[in-house]
Structure formats: structure tokens, C-alpha cells
C-alpha positions as CSV (number, residue, x, y, z in Angstrom):
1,X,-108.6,43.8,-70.9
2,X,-105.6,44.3,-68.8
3,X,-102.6,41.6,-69.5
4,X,-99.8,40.5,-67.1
5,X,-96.2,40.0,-67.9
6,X,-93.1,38.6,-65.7
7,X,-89.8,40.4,-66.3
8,X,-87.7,38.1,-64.4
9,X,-88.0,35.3,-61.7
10,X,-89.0,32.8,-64.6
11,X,-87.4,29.7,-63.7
12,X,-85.0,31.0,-61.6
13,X,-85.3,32.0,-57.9
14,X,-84.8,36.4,-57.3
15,X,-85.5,39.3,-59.3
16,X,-89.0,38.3,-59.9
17,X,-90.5,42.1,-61.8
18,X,-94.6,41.5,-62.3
19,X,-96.1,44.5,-64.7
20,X,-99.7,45.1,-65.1
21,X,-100.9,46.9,-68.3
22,X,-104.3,48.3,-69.5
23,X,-104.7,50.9,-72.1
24,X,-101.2,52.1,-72.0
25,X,-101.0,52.5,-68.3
26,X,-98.4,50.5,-66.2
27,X,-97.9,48.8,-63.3
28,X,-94.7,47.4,-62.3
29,X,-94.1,45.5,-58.9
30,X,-90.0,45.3,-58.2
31,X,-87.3,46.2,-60.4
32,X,-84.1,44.1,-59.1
33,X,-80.8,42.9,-60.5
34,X,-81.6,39.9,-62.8
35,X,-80.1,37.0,-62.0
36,X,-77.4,36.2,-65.1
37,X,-79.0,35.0,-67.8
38,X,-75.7,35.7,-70.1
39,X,-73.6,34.5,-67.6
40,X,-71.1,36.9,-68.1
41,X,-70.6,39.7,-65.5
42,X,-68.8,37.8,-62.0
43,X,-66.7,39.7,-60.2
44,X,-64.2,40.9,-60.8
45,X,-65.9,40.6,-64.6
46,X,-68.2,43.8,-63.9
47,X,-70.5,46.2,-66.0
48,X,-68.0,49.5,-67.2
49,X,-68.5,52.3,-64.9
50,X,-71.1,54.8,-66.4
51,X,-72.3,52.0,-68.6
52,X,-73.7,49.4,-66.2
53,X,-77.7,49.5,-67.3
54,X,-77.2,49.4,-70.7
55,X,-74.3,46.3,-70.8
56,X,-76.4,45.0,-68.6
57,X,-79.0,45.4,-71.0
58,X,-76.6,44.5,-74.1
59,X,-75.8,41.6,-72.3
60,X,-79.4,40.1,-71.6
61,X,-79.6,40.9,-67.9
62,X,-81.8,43.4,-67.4
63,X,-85.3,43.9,-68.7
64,X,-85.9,45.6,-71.9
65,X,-88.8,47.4,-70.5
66,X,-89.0,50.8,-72.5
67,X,-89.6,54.1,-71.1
68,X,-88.9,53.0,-67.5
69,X,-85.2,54.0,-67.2
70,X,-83.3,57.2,-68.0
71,X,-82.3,57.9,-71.3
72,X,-78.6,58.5,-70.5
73,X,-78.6,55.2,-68.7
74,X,-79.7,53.7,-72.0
75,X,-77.5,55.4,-75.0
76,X,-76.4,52.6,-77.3
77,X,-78.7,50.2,-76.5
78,X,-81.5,51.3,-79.2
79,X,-83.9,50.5,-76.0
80,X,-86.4,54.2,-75.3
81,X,-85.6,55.7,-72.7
82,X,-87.5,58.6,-70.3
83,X,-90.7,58.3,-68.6
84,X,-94.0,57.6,-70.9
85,X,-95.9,59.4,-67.5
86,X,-97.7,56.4,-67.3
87,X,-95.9,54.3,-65.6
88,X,-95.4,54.0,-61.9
89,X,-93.2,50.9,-59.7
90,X,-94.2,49.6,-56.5
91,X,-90.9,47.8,-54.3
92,X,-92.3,45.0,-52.4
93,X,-89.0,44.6,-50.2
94,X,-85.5,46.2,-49.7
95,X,-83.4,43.0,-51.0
96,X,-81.1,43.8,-54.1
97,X,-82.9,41.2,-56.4
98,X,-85.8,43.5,-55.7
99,X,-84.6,46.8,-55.5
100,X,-81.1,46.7,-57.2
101,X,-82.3,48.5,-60.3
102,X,-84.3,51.3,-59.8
103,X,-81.3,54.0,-59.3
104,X,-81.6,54.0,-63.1
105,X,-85.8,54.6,-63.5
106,X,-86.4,57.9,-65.2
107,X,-87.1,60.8,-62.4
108,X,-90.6,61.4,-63.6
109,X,-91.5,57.6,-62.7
110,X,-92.8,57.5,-59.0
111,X,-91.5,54.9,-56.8
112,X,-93.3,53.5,-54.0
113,X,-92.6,50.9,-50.9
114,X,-93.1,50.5,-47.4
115,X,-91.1,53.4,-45.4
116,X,-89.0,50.5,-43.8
117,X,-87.9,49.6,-47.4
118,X,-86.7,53.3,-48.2
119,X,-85.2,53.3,-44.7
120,X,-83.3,50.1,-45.8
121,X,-82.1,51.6,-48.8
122,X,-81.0,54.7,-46.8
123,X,-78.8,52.9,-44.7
124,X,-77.4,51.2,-47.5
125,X,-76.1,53.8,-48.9
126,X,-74.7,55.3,-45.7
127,X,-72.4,52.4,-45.7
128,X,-71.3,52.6,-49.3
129,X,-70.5,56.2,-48.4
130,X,-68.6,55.5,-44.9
131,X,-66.5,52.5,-47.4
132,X,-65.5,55.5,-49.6
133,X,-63.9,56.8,-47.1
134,X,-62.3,54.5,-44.9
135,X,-60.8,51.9,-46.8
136,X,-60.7,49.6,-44.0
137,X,-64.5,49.2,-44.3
138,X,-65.5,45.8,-45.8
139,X,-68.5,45.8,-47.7
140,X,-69.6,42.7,-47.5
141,X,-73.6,42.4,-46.8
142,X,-74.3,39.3,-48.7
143,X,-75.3,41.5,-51.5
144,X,-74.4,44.8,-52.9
145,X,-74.5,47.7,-51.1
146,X,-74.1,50.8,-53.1
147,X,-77.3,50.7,-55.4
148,X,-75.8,51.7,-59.0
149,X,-77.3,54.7,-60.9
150,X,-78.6,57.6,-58.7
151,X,-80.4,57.7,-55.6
152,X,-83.7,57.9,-56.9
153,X,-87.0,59.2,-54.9
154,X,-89.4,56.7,-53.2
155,X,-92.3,57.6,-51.7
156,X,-94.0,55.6,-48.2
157,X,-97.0,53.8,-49.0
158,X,-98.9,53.2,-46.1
159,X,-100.6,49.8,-45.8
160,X,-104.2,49.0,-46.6
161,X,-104.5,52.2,-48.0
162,X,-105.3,52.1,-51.9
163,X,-103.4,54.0,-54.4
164,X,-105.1,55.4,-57.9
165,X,-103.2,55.5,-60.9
166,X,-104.7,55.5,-64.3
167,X,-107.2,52.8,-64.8
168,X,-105.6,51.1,-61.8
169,X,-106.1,51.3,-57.7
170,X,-102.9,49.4,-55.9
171,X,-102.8,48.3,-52.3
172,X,-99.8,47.0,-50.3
173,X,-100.3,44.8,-47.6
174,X,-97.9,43.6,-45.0
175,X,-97.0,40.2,-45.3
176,X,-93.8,38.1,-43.3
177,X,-90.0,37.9,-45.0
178,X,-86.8,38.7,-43.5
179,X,-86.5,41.9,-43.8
180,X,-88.3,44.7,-42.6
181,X,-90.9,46.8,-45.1
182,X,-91.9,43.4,-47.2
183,X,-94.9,43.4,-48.7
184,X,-97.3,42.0,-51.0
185,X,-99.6,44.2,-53.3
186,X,-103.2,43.9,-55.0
187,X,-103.2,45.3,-58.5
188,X,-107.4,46.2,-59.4
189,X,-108.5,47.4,-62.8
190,X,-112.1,47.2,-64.2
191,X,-113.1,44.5,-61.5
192,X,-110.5,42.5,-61.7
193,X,-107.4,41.6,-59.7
194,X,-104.1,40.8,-60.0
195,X,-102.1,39.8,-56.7
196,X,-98.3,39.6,-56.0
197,X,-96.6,38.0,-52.8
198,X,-93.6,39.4,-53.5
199,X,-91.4,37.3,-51.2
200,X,-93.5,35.7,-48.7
201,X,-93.2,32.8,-45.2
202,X,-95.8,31.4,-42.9
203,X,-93.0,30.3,-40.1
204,X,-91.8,33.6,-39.4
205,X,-92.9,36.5,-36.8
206,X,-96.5,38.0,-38.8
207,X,-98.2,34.8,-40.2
208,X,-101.0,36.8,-39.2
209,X,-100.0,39.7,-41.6
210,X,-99.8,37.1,-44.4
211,X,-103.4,35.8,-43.7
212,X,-104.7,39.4,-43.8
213,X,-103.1,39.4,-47.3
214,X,-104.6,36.3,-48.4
215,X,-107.8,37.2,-47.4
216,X,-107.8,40.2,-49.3
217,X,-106.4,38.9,-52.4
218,X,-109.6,35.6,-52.0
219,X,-110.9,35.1,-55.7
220,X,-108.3,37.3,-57.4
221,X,-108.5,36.8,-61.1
222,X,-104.3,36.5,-61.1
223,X,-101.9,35.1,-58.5
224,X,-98.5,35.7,-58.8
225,X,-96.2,33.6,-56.0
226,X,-92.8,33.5,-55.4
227,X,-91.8,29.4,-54.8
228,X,-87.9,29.6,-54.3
229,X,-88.4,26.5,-52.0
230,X,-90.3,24.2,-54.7
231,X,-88.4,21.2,-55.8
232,X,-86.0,21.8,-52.5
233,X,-85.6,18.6,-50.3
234,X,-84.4,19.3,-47.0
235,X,-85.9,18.4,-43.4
236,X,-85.4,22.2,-42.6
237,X,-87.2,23.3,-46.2
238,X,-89.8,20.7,-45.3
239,X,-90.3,21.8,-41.6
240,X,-88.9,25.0,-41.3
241,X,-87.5,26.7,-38.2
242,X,-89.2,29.5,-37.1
243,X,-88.1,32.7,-35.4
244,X,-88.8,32.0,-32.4
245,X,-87.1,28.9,-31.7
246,X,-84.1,30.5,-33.3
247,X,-84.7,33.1,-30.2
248,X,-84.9,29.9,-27.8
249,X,-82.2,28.8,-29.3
250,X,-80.0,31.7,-28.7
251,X,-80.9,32.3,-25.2
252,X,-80.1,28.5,-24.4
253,X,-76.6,29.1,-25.9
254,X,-75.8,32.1,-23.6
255,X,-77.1,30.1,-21.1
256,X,-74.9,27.4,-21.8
257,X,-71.8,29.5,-22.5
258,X,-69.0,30.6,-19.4
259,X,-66.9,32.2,-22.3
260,X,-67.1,34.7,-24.8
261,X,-69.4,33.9,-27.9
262,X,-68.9,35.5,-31.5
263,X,-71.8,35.9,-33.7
264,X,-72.5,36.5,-37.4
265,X,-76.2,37.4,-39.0
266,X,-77.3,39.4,-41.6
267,X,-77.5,43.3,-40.9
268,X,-80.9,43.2,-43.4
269,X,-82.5,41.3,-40.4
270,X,-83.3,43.6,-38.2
271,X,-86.2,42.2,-36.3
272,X,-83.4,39.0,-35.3
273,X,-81.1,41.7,-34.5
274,X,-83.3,43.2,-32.2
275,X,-84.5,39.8,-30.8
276,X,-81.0,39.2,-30.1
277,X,-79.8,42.6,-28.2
278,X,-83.1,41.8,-25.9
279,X,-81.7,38.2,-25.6
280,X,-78.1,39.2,-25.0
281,X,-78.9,41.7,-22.5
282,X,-81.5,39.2,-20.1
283,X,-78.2,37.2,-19.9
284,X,-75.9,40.4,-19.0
285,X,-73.9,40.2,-22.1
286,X,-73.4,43.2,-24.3
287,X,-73.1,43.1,-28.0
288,X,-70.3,44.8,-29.3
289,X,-70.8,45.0,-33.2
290,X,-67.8,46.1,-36.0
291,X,-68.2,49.6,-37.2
292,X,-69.6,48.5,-40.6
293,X,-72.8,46.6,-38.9
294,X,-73.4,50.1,-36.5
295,X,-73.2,52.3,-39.3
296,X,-76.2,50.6,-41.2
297,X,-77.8,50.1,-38.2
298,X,-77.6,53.6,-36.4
299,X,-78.3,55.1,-40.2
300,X,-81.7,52.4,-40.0
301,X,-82.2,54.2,-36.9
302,X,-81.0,51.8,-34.3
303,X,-78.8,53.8,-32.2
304,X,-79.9,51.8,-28.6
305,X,-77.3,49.8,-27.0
306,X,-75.2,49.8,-30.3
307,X,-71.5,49.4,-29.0
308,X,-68.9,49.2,-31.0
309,X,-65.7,47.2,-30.8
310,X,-61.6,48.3,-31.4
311,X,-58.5,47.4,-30.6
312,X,-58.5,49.5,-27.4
313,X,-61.3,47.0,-26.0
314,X,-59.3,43.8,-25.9
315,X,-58.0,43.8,-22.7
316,X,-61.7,44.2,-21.2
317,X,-63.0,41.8,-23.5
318,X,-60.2,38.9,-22.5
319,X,-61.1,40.1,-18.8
320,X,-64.7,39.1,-18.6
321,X,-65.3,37.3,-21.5
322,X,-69.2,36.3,-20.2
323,X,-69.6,40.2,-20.5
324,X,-69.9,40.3,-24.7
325,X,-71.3,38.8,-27.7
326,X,-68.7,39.8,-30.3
327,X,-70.1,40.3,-34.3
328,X,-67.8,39.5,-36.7
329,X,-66.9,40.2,-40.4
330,X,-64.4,37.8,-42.1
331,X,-61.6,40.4,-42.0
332,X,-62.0,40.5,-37.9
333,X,-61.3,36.7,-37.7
334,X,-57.9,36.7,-37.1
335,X,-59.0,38.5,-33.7
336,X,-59.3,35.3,-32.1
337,X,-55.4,35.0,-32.2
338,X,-55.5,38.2,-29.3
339,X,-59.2,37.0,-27.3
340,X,-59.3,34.3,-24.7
341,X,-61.1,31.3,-26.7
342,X,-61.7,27.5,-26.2
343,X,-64.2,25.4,-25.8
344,X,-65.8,27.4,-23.1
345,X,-66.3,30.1,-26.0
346,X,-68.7,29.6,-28.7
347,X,-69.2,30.9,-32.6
348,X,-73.2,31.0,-33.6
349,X,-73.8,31.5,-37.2
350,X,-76.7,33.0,-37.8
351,X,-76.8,33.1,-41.3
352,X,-74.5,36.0,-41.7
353,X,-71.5,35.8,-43.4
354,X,-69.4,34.0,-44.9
355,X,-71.4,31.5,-46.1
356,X,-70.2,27.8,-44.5
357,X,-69.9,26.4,-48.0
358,X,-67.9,29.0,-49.0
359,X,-64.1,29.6,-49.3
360,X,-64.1,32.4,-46.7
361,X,-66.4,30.0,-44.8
362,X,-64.0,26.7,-44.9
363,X,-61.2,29.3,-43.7
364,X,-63.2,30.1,-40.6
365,X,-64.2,26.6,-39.5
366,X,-60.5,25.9,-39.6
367,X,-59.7,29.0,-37.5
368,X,-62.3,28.0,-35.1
369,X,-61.0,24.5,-34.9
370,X,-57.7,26.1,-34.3
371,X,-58.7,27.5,-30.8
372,X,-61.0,25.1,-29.9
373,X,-64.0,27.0,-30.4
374,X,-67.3,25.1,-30.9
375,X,-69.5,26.4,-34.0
376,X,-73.6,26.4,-33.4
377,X,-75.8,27.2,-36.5
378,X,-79.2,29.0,-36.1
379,X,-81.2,30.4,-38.6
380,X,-84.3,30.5,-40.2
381,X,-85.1,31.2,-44.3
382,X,-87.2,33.7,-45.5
383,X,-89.3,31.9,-47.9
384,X,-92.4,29.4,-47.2
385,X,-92.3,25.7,-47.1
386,X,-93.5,24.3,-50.4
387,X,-96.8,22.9,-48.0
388,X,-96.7,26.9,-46.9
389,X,-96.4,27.9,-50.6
390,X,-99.8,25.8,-51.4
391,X,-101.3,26.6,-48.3
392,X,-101.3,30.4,-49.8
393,X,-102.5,29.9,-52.9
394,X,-105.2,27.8,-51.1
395,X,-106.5,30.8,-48.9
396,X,-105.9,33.0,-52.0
397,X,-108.0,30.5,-54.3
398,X,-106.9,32.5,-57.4
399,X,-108.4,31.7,-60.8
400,X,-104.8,31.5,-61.9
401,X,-101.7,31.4,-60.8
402,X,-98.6,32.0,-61.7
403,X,-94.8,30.8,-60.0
404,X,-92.4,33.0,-59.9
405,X,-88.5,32.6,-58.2
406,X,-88.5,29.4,-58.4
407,X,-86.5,26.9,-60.4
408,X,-89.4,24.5,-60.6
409,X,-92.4,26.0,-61.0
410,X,-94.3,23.1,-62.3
411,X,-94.1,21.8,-58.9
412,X,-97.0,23.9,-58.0
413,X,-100.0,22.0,-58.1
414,X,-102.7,24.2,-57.3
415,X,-106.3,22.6,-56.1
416,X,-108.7,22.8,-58.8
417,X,-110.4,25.5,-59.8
418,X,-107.1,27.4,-59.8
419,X,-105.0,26.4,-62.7
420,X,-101.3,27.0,-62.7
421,X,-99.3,28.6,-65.9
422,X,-95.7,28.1,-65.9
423,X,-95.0,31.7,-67.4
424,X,-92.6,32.6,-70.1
425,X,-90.3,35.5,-70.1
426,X,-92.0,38.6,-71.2
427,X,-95.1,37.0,-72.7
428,X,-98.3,39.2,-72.1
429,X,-101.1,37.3,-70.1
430,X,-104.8,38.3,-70.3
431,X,-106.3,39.0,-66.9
């Protein structure tokens, strides 16, 4: 009988890693950075150079999975290392907690996502190459850019078209997130299934993709969710914004703006980007983006309208301010000092960075109240609701299911038949 084991996520929202076994043969779905467990590695407190899986490892944050990774990766650690040939890892999305990892898998293991998800990765590492040399650059995506280890090999997986591998025949399946590429898998061996969301909405752009999911994983023998919402209490956890009022709620700023408006968002979310260029562009503005946003984006493959900003531009910029949308990094705030601000301007944070709570994002407020400049904050999370979370497992109707990222997993309270198991780390599950 095949079993199922969690290799992170357990009790803790990110680097969920779901593995499938049955008569040696291995599936894994995601291989991401752990969150701590040990609690020791914070910047500037990193891994040593060279030696990053295996103190990870050492330390208790990363999973002792043998023959997955490469056996120089793993010297010291007494963990095996090199490829069983049985083993193969499916990426559900290109999100570090996800993907951060699999630079160190052995060679021989295949590796396979959504091409959006390599194209992710690709860009990624364009921009960790442009940082090496320009030291201006500023690396600061929310997560890390450069994956460690080597650039390993991942091959497209085309949706809805099953995959055999030993005793096992995976499907991926499109399902909503924010980022492009995410997807959810169906893991069948012997007659039975196990699903995976990986990370998974209902108030985004492609509910319908998450219903086609649902209704291919109805009856599946294992459910595994991801539930980083459960136990949240928020009005905007409990009702989320979608994407397209943040869209409305863009256009009616532009609308509403005689001055120039600044903008941060997340480079990952490409379909808002996107949104937003169309938006900008109805309202005869032009986005003009720093050069560490347009090298990720023209590497993705974005290379419309993208328009970069410099020095040289100020004078233009000052001179019709209702002309541009200008995207900002921390390090270009003290730009505002030379651009023609007040309260006719605006500053939309759109979940980019910094972070409001933040240090970086305290200093910004300040500058902002310094000139004057009013602040508007749109966004919209990439996980489900907790309602959306049991509206899932409800179209899934699993025999059982399983939370995942989440730090309160026994808030999900499945409808009977479907019973819920709070996993433990590691432990073997019988399908």
C-alpha cells in the first residue's frame, strides 16, 4: 500500500514537501527552504559557503530525505546522498519556500513544473547574475533570489497530461495563486489517489482552474491542503479582495491623481503587473520601472512597454508628472527629494516592498509624510479564505485530509465523511 509523508509545512505556514511512496518508488511534490525550525540561521547568521545543504541539514532545516540530494552537497552529514533512480520531484510553484532547495537534488533526479515556473526560476537567476556585477543592484524580491546549489534541470509538464513513473501516474492541474506556473497535482497508484493543492485561492483571476482541479481530485483517497489563513482573523482574511477590484482600484487612483504616483508590487506577480501596464496606459501614464524589476521581467519575457528610469529622466519626469507611474525599491526613495511631490502625488503599495510593518517600511511612511505625499494600499493574498479553504475540501470530498502551511491545522473541520489528521513531521501515512 502506498504511504504519504509531509517533509515540512507541519504547523507552520511555507515549505510544505508531500512524498508519495510505494514499493520503493518516490514521489515528491516541492522541495523549498524550511522554515527555521533551529532557529539559527538570520541574516547576517548564514549557512558557510559550500556547506549550506548540509548545516542546513546539521542544523534541522532541511529534510533528511536520503538519496534526493547530491552527495557532495551532503559530506559530513552521514545523510546518503545520489539518486536511488527512483525518485522523481514535481514543483507546484516558483516561490522560494517551494522551490528554494532543489539546486542541490542529485542530477539523475528529474524535475518537473509548469514552464512558467522554470521561466520564473530563469529570471531569477538573471538577476542574481546582473547583482554580481553591478553592485548598485539591490536584490531585494521579498525572498532570495539566487537559488543556492547549481542550476539544476526541470522539465515543462504540460497540464492535464498524465505522467508515468514507476507504480505511479502524476497529473498537474492549474489551479489560482500569485504567481504564474502554480499548480496542484494528483498522485494515482493501484487505484488510489493522493491529491496536493500546493498553494491555492478561490478570489483570484482562475477560480475556474481551481474547480477543474477539484473536480478531478472528487473522492481522492488523500487530500493534502495548504491552510496558511486558518486561525487568521482579519475582515480582509475573512472576505478577501480579489484581483480585480485591486484592478478597479488602481484605475480609480490614476483617475484621481493630477500628479505623479510611485508604486511598489511584487516582481513574482506578473499577471498584476500586466494588469497594471494595461491600466497605466488607458490613463496615458507610462510606467517607468528600476533596472532590477526590468531585468527579471524582460529575462520572464516581458520586454513590452518596459521603460526604465535614471537620473537623466528627471527633468521630464518633474515636467509632466501625470505622464509616469514610477516603481520603486527602497534604495530609490530618497528620489523624492529631486521629483515634484505633494499631495497631488500619490504612493500605492501594492504589496511590494518594504513591508509597512517593517523598519525600511516605517522609514518610508516618514519620507512620504515628509513631502506630503498620500500613501494608498492595494493588494490581494494569495492564499484562500479559511470559508475558501473548506469550500475545497468540500468539492474535493477526500476520504482524508491532511493541513498543511498552516499554524493551526486543527482548525480544519472537514464535513463528515472526510476526516482530518493533523500530521506529524515525517510520519508515514497509509493511503
Amino acid at each position: 500500500m502506498a504511504k504519504v509523508s509531509f517533509w515540512g509545512g507541519v504547523g507552520t505556514t511555507g515549505s510544505s514537501k508531500v512524498m508519495v511512496e510505494e514499493d520503493g518508488w518516490r514521489v515528491l511534490c516541492d522541495l523549498g527552504w524550511d522554515r527555521p525550525r533551529s532557529d539559527l540561521y538570520h541574516h547576517p547568521v548564514d549557512p558557510r559557503p559550500g556547506r549550506e545543504l548540509a548545516d542546513r541539514l546539521r542544523a534541522g532545516d532541511a529534510p533528511w530525505i536520503p538519496h534526493l540530494f547530491r552527495e557532495e552537497a551532503v559530506v559530513g552529514t552521514g545523510l546518503a546522498g545520489g539518486s536511488d533512480g527512483r525518485t522523481v520531484l514535481f514543483i507546484t510553484h516558483a516561490h522560494v519556500d517551494h522551490i528554494g532547495l532543489i539546486g542541490w537534488v542529485d542530477p539523475v533526479v528529474p524535475i518537473y513544473a509548469a514552464k512558467e515556473t522554470i521561466a520564473i526560476r530563469d529570471a531569477l537567476n538573471a538577476v542574481g547574475r546582473a547583482a554580481q556585477a553591478d553592485p548598485t543592484f539591490e536584490l531585494i524580491f521579498a525572498e532570495k533570489v539566487m537559488l543556492e546549489g547549481e542550476r539544476p534541470y526541470m522539465l515543462p509538464m504540460e497540464a492535464g497530461r498524465p505522467l508515468s513513473f514507476g507504480p505511479f501516474t502524476v497529473t498537474r492541474y492549474p489551479v489560482d495563486h500569485d504567481v504564474p506556473g502554480a499548480s496542484g497535482y494528483i498522485v494515482e497508484s493501484r487505484g488510489r489517489r493522493v491529491a496536493y493543492t500546493g498553494d491555492i485561492r478561490l478570489h483570484g483571476r482562475h477560480t475556474d482552474w481551481v474547480k477543474e482541479f477539484c473536480h478531478q481530485a472528487r473522492g481522492a483517497e488523500v487530500l493534502a491542503i495548504e491552510g496558511t489563513t486558518l486561525g487568521a482573523k482579519s475582515a480582509e482574511t475573512e472576505d478577501p479582495v480579489t484581483e480585480a477590484h485591486v484592478d478597479y482600484v488602481f484605475g480609480q487612483i490614476l483617475h484621481n491623481t493630477r500628479g505623479l504616483a510611485l508604486m511598489t508590487l511584487r516582481p513574482r506577480n506578473i499577471e498584476r503587473i500586466e494588469a497594471f501596464d494595461r491600466i497605466a496606459r488607458s490613463y496615458d501614464r507610462t510606467i517607468l520601472w528600476s533596472k532590477e524589476f526590468a531585468v527579471f521581467l524582460k529575462a520572464y519575457g516581458i520586454d513590452a512597454h518596459m521603460v526604465t528610469y535614471s537620473a537623466g529622466q528627471l527633468e521630464n519626469i518633474k515636467a509632466s508628472p501625470n505622464r509616469y507611474i514610477l516603481q520603486m525599491w527602497p534604495k530609490d526613495i530618497p528620489w523624492m527629494m529631486d521629483l515634484s511631490l505633494g499631495p497631488d502625488s500619490v504612493f500605492i503599495h501594492a504589496d511590494g516592498e518594504p513591508r509597512l510593518s517593517s523598519p525600511a517600511g516605517r522609514s518610508l511612511q516618514r519620507w512620504l509624510a515628509q513631502y506630503h505625499v498620500p500613501l494608498r494600499t492595494i493588494g490581494s493574498r494569495g492564499h484562500g479564505s479559511p470559508k475558501a479553504i473548506h469550500q475545497i475540501v468540500e468539492w474535493i470530498k477526500p476520504q482524508v485530509v491532511y493541513p498543511i502551511h498552516t499554524h493551526a491545522p486543527e482548525l480544519l473541520e472537514p464535513s463528515p465523511p472526510t476526516i482530518r489528521i493533523v500530521p506529524e513531521y515525517g510520519r508515514r501515512y497509509d493511503v
